[in-house]
C-alpha positions as CSV (number, residue, x, y, z in Angstrom):
1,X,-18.4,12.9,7.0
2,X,-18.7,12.1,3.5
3,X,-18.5,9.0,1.6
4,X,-18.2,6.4,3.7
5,X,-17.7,2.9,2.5
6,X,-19.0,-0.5,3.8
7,X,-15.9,-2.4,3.7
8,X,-12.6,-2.9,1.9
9,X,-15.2,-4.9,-0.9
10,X,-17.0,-1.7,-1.6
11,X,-14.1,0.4,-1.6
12,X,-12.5,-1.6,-4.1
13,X,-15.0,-1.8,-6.2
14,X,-15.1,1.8,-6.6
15,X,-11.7,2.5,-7.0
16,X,-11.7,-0.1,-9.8
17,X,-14.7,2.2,-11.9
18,X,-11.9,5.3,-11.1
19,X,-9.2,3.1,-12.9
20,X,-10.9,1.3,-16.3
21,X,-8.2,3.3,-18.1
22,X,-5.8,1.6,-17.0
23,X,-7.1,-2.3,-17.3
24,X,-5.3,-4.8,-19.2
25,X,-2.8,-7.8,-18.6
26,X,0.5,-6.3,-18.9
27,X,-1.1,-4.0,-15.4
28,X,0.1,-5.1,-12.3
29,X,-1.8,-4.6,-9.0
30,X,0.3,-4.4,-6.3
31,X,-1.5,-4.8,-2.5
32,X,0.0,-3.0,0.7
33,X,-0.7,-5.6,3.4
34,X,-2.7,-6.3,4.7
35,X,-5.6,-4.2,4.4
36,X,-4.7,-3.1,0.9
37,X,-4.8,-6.5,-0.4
38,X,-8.8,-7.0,-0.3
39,X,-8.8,-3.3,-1.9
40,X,-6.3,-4.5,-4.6
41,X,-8.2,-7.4,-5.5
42,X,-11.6,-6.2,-6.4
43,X,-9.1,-3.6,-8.5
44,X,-7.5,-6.3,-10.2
45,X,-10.1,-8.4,-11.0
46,X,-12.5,-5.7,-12.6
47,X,-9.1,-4.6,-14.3
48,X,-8.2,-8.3,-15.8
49,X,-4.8,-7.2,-13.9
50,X,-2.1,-9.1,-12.3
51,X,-2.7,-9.1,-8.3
52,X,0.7,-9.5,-6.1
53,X,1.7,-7.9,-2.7
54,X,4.1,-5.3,-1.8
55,X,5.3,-5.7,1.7
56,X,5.7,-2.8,3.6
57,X,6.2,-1.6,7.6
58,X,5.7,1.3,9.3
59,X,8.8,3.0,11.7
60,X,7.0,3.7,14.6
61,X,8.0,6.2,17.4
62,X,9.4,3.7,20.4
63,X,6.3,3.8,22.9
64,X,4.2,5.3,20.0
65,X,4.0,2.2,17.2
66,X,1.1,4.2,15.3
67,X,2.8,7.0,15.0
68,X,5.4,6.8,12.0
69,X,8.6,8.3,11.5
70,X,9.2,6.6,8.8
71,X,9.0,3.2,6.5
72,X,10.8,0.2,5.2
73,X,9.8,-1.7,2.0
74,X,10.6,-5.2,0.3
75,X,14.4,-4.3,-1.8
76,X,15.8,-2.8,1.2
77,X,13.8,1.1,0.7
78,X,14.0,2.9,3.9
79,X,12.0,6.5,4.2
80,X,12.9,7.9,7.6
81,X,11.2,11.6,8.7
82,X,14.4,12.9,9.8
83,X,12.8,16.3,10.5
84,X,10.4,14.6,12.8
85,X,13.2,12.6,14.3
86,X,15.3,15.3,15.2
87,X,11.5,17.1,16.7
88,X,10.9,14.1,18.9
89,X,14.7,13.9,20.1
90,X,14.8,10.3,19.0
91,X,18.4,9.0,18.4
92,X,19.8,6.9,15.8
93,X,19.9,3.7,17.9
94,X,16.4,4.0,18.9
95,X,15.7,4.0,14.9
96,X,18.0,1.7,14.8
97,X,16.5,-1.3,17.0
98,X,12.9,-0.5,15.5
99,X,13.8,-1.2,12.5
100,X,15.8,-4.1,12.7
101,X,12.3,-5.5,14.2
102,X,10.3,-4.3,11.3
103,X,12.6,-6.0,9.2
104,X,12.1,-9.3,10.6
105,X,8.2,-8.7,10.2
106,X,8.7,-7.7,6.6
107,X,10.7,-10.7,5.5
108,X,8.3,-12.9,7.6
109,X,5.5,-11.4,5.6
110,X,7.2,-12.2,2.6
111,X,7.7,-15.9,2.7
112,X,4.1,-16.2,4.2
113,X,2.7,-14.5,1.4
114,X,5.1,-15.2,-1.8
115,X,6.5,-18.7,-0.3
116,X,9.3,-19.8,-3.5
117,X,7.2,-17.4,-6.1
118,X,9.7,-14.5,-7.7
119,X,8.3,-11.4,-7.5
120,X,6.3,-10.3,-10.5
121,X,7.9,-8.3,-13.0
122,X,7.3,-4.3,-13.0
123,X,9.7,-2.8,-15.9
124,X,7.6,-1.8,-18.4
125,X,4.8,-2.2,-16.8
126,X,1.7,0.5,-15.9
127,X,1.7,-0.5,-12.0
128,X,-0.6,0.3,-9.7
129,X,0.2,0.6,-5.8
130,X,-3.0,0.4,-3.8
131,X,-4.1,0.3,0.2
132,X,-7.2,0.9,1.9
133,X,-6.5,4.6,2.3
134,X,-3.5,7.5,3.1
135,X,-3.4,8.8,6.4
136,X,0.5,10.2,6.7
137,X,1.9,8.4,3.5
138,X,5.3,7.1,4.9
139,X,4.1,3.7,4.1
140,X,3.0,4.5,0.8
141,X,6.1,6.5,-0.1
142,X,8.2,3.5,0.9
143,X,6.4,1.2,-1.4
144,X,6.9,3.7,-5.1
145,X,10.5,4.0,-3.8
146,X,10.7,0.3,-4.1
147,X,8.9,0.3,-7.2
148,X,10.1,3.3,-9.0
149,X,13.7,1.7,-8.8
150,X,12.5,-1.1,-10.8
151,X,11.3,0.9,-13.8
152,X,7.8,1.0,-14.4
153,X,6.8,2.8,-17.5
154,X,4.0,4.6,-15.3
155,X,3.7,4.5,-11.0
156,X,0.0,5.3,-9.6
157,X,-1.0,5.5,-6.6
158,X,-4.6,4.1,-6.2
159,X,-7.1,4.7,-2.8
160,X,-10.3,5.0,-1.5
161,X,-9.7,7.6,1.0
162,X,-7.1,10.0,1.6
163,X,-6.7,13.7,2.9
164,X,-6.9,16.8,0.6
165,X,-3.5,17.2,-0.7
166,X,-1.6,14.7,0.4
167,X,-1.1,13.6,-3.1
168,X,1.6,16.3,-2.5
169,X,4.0,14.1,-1.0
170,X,4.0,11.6,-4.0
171,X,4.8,14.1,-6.9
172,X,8.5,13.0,-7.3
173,X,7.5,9.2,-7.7
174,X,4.0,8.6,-9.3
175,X,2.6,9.7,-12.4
176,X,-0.7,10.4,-10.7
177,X,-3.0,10.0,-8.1
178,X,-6.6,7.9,-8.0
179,X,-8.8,8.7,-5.1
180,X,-12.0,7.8,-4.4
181,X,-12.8,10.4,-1.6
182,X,-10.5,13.3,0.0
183,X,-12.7,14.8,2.8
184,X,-12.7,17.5,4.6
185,X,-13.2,16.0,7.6
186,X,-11.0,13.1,7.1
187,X,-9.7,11.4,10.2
188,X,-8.6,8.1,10.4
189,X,-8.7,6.0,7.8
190,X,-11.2,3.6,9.6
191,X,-13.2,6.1,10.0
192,X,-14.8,6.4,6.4
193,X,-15.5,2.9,6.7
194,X,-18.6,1.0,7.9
195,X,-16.8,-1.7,8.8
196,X,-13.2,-2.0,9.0
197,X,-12.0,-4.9,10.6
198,X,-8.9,-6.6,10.6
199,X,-7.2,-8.0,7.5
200,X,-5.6,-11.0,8.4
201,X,-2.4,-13.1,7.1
202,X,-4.9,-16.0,6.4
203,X,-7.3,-13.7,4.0
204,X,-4.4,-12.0,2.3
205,X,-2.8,-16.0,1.0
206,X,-6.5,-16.3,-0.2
207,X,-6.6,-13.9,-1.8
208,X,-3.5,-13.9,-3.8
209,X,-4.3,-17.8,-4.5
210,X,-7.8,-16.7,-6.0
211,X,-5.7,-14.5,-8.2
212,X,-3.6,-16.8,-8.9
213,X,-5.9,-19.8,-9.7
214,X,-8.0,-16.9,-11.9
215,X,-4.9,-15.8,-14.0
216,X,-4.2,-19.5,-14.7
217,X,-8.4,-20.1,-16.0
């Protein structure tokens, strides 16, 4: 299996020497929590970028919550896989109830990690979405939805690991695709990790405060 990273610190730092292009303060680097936001950081802070979260939760298939037919973002995005709804012979109610309970999540999510901040400002802007790697891209195709209908002046997509191809799937919204790594072998995400442990709601406020507190120095 090839390039595997130690941990989300490695993996952002080398996604960040894949994006110096882009560096500068008018970029924004926006973090898929949780496990994105360590990623993000070491992006934004090699980038002298703006660090803020996009909240964003998979539509898991009831009795199978890993396995997404879709995603919902922050501004009300939804991206269901109706072709995979239809497979599975899941009905709208069913779709329905799990995402009314991934809504709660997200908007939890939000005030734990934005509390009375706005949101940052992304028309204009060159904005990069990252997380700590693309397995089916529902989630990530949620998030540019979100952001495209804001009106950056250029959407990337920015990862450590991904499959071959699956950059595919993003044509229609970003401008381009960064990755690190697209093995052959990929698997899980985790997998092309050393270690890969849990991001939690506690590390994702410290980081966005060490942002923060940078920005203002």
């Amino acid at each position: 299996m090839e390039s595997v990273f130690e941990d989300r610190v490695d993996a952002g730092r080398r996604l960040a020497a894949r994006l110096a292009a882009f560096g500068g303060a008018d970029t924004l680097v926006l973090g898929l929590p949780r496990g994105g936001v360590p990623v993000a950081y070491q992006v934004a802070r090699a980038l002298g970028a703006e660090l803020d979260v996009l909240v964003v939760r998979k539509i898991g298939v009831p009795g199978q919550p890993e396995f997404a037919m879709g995603a919902i973002a922050s501004g009300g995005v939804e991206v269901l896989d109706h072709k995979l709804i239809r497979a599975l012979g899941v009905d709208r109610a069913q779709v329905d109830a799990v995402v009314e309970t991934e809504r709660a999540e997200l908007a939890r999510r939000e005030r734990a990690y934005r509390g009375d901040r706005p949101p940052p400002r992304v028309a204009g802007r060159t904005v990069l979405v990252v997380d700590d790697g693309l397995a089916t891209g529902a989630s990530m195709r949620a998030a540019l939805s979100a952001v495209r209908s804001l009106g950056p002046a250029r959407l990337v997509v920015a990862v450590p690991v991904a499959p071959r191809g699956i950059e595919d799937q993003f044509r229609d919204l970003a401008d381009e695709v960064v990755c690190v790594s697209r093995p052959a072998d990929f698997r899980a995400v985790g997998a092309h990790y050393r270690h890969f442990g849990q991001t939690g709601d506690a590390e994702v406020q410290s980081l966005l405060a060490a942002a923060r507190d940078g920005e203002a120095s």
